[in-house]
C-alpha positions in Angstrom: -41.3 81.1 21.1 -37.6 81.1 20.4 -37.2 84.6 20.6 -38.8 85.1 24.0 -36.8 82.3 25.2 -33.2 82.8 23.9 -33.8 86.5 25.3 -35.4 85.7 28.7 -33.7 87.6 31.2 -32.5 85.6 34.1 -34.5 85.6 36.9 -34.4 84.9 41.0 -34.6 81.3 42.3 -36.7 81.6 45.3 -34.6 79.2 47.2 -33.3 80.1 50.6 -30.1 78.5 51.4 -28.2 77.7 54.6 -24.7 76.3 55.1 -23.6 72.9 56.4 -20.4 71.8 58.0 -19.7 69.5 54.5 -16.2 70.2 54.3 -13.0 68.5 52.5 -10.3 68.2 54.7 -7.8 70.9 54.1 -9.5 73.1 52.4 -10.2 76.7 52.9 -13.2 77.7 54.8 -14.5 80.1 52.5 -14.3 77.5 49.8 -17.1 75.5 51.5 -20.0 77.6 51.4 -21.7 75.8 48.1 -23.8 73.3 49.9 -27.2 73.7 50.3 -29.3 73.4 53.9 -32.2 74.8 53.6 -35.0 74.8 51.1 -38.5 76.8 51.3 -41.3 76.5 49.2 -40.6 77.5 45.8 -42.8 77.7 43.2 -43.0 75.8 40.0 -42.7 78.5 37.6 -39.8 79.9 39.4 -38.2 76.2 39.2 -38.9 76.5 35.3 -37.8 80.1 34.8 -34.2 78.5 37.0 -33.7 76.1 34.2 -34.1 78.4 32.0 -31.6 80.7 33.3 -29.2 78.5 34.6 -28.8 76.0 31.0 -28.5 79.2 29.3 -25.6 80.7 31.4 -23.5 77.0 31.9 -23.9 75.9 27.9 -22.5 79.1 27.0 -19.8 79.7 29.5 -18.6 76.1 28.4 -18.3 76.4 24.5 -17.0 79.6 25.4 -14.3 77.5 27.3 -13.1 75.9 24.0 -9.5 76.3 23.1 -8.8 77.6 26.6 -9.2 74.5 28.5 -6.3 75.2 31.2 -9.0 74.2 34.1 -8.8 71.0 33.6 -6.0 68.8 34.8 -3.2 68.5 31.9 -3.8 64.8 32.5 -7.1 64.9 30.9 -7.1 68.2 29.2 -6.0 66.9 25.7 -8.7 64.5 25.4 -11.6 66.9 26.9 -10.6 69.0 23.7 -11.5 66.4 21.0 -15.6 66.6 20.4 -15.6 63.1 19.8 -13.8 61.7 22.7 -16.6 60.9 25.7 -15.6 64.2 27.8 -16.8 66.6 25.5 -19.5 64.0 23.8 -21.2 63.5 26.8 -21.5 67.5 27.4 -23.3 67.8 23.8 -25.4 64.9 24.7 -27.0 67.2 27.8 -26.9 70.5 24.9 -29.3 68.1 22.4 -31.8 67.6 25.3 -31.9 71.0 26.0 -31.8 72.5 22.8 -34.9 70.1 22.1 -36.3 72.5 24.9 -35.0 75.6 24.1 -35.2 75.7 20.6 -32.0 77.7 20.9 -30.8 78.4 17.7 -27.0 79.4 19.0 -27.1 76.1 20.5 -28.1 74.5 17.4 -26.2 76.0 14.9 -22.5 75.1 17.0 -23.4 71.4 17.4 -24.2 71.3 13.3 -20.9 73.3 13.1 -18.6 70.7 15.4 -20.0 67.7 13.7 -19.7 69.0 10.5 -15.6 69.7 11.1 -15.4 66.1 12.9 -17.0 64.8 9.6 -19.5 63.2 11.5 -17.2 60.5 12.4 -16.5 58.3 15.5 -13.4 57.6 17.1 -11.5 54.3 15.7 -8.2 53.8 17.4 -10.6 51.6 20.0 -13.1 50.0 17.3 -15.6 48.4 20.3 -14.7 50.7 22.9 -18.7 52.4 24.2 -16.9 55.7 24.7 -15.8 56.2 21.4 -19.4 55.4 20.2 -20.7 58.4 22.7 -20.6 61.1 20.0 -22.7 59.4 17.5 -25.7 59.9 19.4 -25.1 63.9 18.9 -24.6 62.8 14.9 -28.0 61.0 14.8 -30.0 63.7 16.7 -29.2 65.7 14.4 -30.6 63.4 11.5 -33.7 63.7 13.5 -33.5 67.5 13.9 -32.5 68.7 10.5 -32.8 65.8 8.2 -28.9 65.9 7.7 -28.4 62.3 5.9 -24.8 62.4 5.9 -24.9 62.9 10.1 -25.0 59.0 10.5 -23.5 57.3 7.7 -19.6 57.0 9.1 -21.8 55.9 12.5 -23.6 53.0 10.3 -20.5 52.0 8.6 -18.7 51.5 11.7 -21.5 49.7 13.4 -22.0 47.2 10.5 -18.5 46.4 10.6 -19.0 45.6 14.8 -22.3 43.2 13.7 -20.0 41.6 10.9 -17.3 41.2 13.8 -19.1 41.2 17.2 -16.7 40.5 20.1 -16.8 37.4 21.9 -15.5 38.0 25.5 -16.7 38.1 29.5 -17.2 40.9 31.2 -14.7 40.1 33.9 -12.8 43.7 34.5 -9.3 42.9 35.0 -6.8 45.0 37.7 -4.6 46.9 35.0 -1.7 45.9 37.2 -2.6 42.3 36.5 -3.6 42.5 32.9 -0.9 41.4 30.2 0.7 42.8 27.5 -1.3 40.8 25.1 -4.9 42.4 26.2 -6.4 44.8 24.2 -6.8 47.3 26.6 -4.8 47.7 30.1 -8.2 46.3 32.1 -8.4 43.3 30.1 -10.6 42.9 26.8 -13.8 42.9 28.3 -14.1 46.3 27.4 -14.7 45.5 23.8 -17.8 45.1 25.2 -19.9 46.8 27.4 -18.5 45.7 31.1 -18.4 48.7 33.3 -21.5 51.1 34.0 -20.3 54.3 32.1 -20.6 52.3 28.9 -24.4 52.1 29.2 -24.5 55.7 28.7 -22.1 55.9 25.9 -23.2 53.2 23.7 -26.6 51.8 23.6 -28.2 54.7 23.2 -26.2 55.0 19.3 -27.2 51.9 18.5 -30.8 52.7 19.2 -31.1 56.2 17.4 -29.3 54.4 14.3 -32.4 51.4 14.2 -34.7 55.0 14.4 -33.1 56.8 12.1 -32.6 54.0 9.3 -35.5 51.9 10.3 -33.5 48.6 10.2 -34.1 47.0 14.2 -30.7 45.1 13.9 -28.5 47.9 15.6 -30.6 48.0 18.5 -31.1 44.4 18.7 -27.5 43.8 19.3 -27.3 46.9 21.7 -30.4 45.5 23.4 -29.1 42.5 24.0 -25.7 43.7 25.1 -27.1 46.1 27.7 -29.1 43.7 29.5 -25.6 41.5 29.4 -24.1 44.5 31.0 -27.2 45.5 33.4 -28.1 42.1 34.7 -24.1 41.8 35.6 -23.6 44.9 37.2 -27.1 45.6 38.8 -27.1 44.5 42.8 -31.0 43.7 43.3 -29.9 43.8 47.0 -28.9 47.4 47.2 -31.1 48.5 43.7 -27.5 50.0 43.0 -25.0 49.3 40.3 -21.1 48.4 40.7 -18.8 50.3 38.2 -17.3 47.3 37.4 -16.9 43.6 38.6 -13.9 44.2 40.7 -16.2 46.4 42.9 -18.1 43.2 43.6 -16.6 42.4 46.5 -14.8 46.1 47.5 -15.7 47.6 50.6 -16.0 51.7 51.7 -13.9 52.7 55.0 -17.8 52.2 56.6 -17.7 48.2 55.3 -20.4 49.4 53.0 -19.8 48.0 49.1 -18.9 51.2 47.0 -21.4 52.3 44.9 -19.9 55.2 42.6 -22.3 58.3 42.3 -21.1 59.0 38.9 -21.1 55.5 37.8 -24.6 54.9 39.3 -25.2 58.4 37.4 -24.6 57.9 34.1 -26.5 54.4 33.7 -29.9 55.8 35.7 -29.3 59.0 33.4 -29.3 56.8 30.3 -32.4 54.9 31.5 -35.0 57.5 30.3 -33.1 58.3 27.1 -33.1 55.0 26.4 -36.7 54.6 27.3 -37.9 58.4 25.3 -36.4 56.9 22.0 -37.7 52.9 22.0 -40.3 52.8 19.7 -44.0 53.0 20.0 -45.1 49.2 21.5 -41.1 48.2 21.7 -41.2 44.9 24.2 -38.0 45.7 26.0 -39.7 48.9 27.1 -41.5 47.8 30.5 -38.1 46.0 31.5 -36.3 49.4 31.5 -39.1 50.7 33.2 -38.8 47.6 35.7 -34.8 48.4 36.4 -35.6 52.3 36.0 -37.8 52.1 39.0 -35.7 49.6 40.9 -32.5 52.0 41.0 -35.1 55.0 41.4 -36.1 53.4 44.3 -32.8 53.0 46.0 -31.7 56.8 45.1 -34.2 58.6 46.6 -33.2 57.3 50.0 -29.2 58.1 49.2 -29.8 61.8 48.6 -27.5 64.4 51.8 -28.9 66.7 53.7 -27.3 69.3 51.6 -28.9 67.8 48.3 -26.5 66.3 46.2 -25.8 62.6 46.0 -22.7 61.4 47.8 -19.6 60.8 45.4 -19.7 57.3 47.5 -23.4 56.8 47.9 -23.1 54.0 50.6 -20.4 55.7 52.5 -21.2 59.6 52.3 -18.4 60.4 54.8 -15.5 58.8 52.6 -16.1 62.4 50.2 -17.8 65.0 52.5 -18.0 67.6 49.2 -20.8 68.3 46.5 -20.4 66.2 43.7 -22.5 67.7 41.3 -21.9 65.0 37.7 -23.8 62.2 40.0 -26.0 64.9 41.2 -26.9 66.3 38.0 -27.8 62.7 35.9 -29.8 61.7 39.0 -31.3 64.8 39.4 -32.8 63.9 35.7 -33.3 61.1 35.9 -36.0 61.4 39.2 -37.4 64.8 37.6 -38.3 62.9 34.5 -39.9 60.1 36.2 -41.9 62.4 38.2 -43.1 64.4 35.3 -43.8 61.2 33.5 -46.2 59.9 36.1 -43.5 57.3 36.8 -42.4 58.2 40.2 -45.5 59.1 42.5 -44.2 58.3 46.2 -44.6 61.3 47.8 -41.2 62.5 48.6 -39.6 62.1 45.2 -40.8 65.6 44.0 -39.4 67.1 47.5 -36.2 65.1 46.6 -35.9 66.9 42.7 -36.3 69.8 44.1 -33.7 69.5 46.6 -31.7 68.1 44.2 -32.2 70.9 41.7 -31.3 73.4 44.5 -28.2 72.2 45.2 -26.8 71.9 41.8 -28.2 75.9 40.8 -26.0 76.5 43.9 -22.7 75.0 42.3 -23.1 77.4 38.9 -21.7 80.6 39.5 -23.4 83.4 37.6 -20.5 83.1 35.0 -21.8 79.7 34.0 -19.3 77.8 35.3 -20.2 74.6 37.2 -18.1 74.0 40.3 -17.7 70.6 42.4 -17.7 68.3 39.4 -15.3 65.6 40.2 -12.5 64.8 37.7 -12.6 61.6 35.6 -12.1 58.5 37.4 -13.9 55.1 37.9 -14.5 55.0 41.5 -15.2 57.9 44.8 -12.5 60.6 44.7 -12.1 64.0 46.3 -13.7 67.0 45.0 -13.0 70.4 45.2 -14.8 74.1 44.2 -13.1 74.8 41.8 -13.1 71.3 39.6 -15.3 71.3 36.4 -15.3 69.1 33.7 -17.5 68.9 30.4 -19.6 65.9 31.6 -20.6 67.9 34.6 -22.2 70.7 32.5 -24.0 67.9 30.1 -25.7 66.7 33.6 -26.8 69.9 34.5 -28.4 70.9 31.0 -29.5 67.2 31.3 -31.6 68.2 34.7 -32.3 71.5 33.7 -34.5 70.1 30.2 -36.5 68.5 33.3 -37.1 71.2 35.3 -37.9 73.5 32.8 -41.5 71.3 32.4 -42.1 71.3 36.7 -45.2 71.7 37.8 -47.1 72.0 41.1 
């Protein structure tokens, strides 16, 4: 099997696209022809073989991209070139669920290589901080892949020192401009816990392969009980949405509409079914994932453009008129594996994947490279063609380990 799929040819997507007025003010017209129209029946092995083909093409052209990172906005470029800083983590964590796929021993053999040379160690400048937990999961899967026992130790040692210190603050974001200088990070200290919506996909997730992999339930009780903190705080039940943070709460879009990031709302309903795949046979938190899963399922289905992505501000999609394709990708996944669970049955959420899916094989150019992906930030920001960031590729492997099981 691994031969005849690290060697599959790529192969036509039997999508028919048309374009859209969805333009970003001042930019050139022939820079907005990515979005998506149109889509005619495709069939399922088609969508499969275009999972196939495009996870192959983006995770290569990205570790080719190593060392050579000029793409990126100097801002951030330093940081998107250390493995175990969330930017690149949260690209391996997409590579692992595909890989899993795949069985792509390329794939496999530079993620043993990368941990190997990080010494299988987490970031500790920011002891609590989710983020700096994201790598470990990429540590621990490959425990469970290739019985490396050394892949998780520095991840345990750290963690035991957290449960022998666990923090003891709100979850109250504070405005940087109004934190002070005795905070442990500029937005206040809530963030040595887990108080905006990225962190769910960062951090729990560790916590839970680490009770897997060592069979001691105490890391993932704590994380358990810290993401439910975290969701029940950030979660509106009104709009089946979740704020970034709680100065969103009250924050209104240029429509009056609260702002519901796409990326933010991405990352947590992305981390929902790996959360849920790795709970344990019989674990009783599982049906109130599934609860929230469905909830936020629910409300995303009806948020998707005409064009098939997801807006960068999902209750105001004029305030960015551009694909955003980070959102697009970890929501993209997230529906295609509750529909090919049995999960999501109404009957336009396949039509909706699919759509979805179509749009984001639109923004990889045959090189690999993933356009539209909008640069990091907390909150709805322009996007142009030519932005790509690490993260953005992990979503669309993400999706693509999804589609590659479609059916009719």
């Amino acid at each position: 099997m691994l031969n005849k799929i690290t060697k599959m040819a790529m192969l036509p997507f039997a999508i028919t696209f048309g374009l859209t007025g969805c333009g970003e003010a001042n930019q050139p017209a022939n820079e907005l022809s990515q979005p998506v129209a149109q889509v005619t029946t495709t069939s399922a092995e088609s969508i499969r073989q275009s999972a196939y083909d495009i996870a192959k093409r983006a995770g290569h052209w990205q570790i080719e991209q190593f060392g050579n990172l000029s793409y990126i906005p100097e801002s951030h470029r330093e940081k998107s070139e250390n493995p175990k800083f969330w930017i690149q983590a949260a690209f391996y964590i997409g590579l692992t669920k595909w890989t899993e796929i795949s069985q792509d021993k390329e794939f496999l053999a530079y993620m043993e290589k990368m941990a190997a040379e990080q010494n299988y160690e987490l970031l500790i400048d920011r002891p609590y901080h989710a983020d700096d937990h994201t790598i470990g999961q990429t540590y621990l899967w490959l425990t469970e892949q290739t019985n490396n026992q050394q892949a998780y130790k520095p991840t345990q040692a750290h963690f035991d020192w957290i449960l022998a210190n666990k923090p003891d603050v709100g979850l109250t974001m504070l405005d940087s401009t109004a934190s002070g200088s005795g905070n442990v990070h500029q937005e206040g200290n809530c963030q040595l816990r887990w108080c905006w919506a990225d962190a769910l996909f960062m951090a729990p997730r560790t916590w839970l392969k680490l009770s897997n992999v060592t069979g001691d339930p105490k890391y993932f009780e704590y994380a358990d009980a810290e993401f439910w903190a975290a969701a029940d705080y950030l979660f509106s039940d009104h709009y089946g949405l979740f704020f970034r943070d709680s100065r969103y709460f009250d924050m209104k879009s240029d429509n009056g509409e609260p702002v519901f990031w796409g990326r933010g709302n991405g990352w947590v309903f992305a981390a929902l079914p790996l959360i849920i795949d790795d709970l344990p046979q019989g674990h009783p938190s599982k049906e109130r994932y599934l609860a929230l899963y469905k909830k936020n399922a629910a409300s995303l289905l009806k948020l998707q453009t005409a064009e098939g992505y997801w807006p960068a501000s999902l209750m105001d999609p004029e305030k960015v008129k551009t694909p955003e394709v980070s959102g697009t990708g970890f929501i993209t996944y997230g529906l295609a594996w509750g529909v090919n669970n049995g999960i999501l049955t109404e009957p336009d959420a396949k039509a909706v994947v699919e759509k979805g899916w179509a749009a984001l094989t639109k923004a990889v150019e045959p090189s690999g490279r993933v356009n539209w992906v909008q640069h990091v930030g907390k909150s709805p920001d322009p996007v142009k063609k030519t932005d790509s960031q690490l993260y953005g590729v992990g979503a669309v492997l993400l999706a693509a380990s999804e589609m590659s099981k479609w059916q009719e």
